[in-house]
C-alpha positions in Angstrom: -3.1 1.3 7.7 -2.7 -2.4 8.8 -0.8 -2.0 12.0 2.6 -2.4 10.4 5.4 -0.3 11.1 6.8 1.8 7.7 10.1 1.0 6.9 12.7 3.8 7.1 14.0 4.4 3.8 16.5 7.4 4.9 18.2 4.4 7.7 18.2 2.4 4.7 19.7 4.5 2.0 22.6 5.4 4.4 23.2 2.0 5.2 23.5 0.8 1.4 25.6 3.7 1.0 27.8 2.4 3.6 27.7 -1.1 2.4 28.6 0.0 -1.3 32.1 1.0 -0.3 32.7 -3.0 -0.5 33.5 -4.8 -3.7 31.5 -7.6 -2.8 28.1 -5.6 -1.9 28.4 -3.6 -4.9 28.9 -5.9 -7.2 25.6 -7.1 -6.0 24.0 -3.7 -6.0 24.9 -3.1 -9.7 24.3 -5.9 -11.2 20.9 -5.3 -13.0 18.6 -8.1 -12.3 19.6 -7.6 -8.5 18.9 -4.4 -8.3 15.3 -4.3 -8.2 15.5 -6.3 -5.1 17.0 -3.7 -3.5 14.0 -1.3 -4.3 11.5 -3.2 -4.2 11.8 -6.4 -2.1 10.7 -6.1 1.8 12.6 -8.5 3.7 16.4 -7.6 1.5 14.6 -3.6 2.9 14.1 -5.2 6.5 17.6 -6.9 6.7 19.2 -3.4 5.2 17.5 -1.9 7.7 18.7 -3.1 11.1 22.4 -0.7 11.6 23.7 -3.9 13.8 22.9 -6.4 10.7 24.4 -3.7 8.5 27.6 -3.6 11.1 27.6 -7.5 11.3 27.6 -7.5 7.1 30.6 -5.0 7.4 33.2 -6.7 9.7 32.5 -10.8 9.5 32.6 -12.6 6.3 30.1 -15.4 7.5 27.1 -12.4 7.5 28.3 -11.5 4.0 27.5 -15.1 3.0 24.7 -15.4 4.7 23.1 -12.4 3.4 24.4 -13.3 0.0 22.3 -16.5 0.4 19.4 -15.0 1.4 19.7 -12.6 -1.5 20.1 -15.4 -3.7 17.2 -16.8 -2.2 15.1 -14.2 -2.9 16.0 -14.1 -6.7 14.9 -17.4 -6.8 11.5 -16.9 -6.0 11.1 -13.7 -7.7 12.4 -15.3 -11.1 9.5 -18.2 -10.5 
């Protein structure tokens, strides 16, 4: 162990569930290459993991772009 804290994949499941009632989100989540991001990358995992980010995501359009960005961000180095 390296001193890191595990992520909490049950806090996160729940919360993508939560998120997938939105068009937006989902269309995200099902769209195949972005999917894997979900899984597998840490800091889209961190972000989903924080309940206030995932409340902010829910109610204010500007945190729906910004995550949208940062997901897009992460694509782009993965696809390097």
């Amino acid at each position: 162990m390296d001193g890191r804290a595990a992520l909490d994949t049950k806090k996160i499941d729940n919360n993508i569930k939560k998120l997938r009632m939105y068009p937006w989100f989902n269309e995200l989540y099902e769209h195949e290459e972005h999917h894997r991001s979900f899984v597998a990358n840490i800091k889209v995992r961190k972000y989903l993991e924080s309940s206030i980010r995932v409340s902010r995501l829910l109610n204010k359009e500007r945190e729906q772009k910004r995550f949208i960005r940062m997901f897009e961000e992460v694509e782009q180095v993965r696809n390097k």
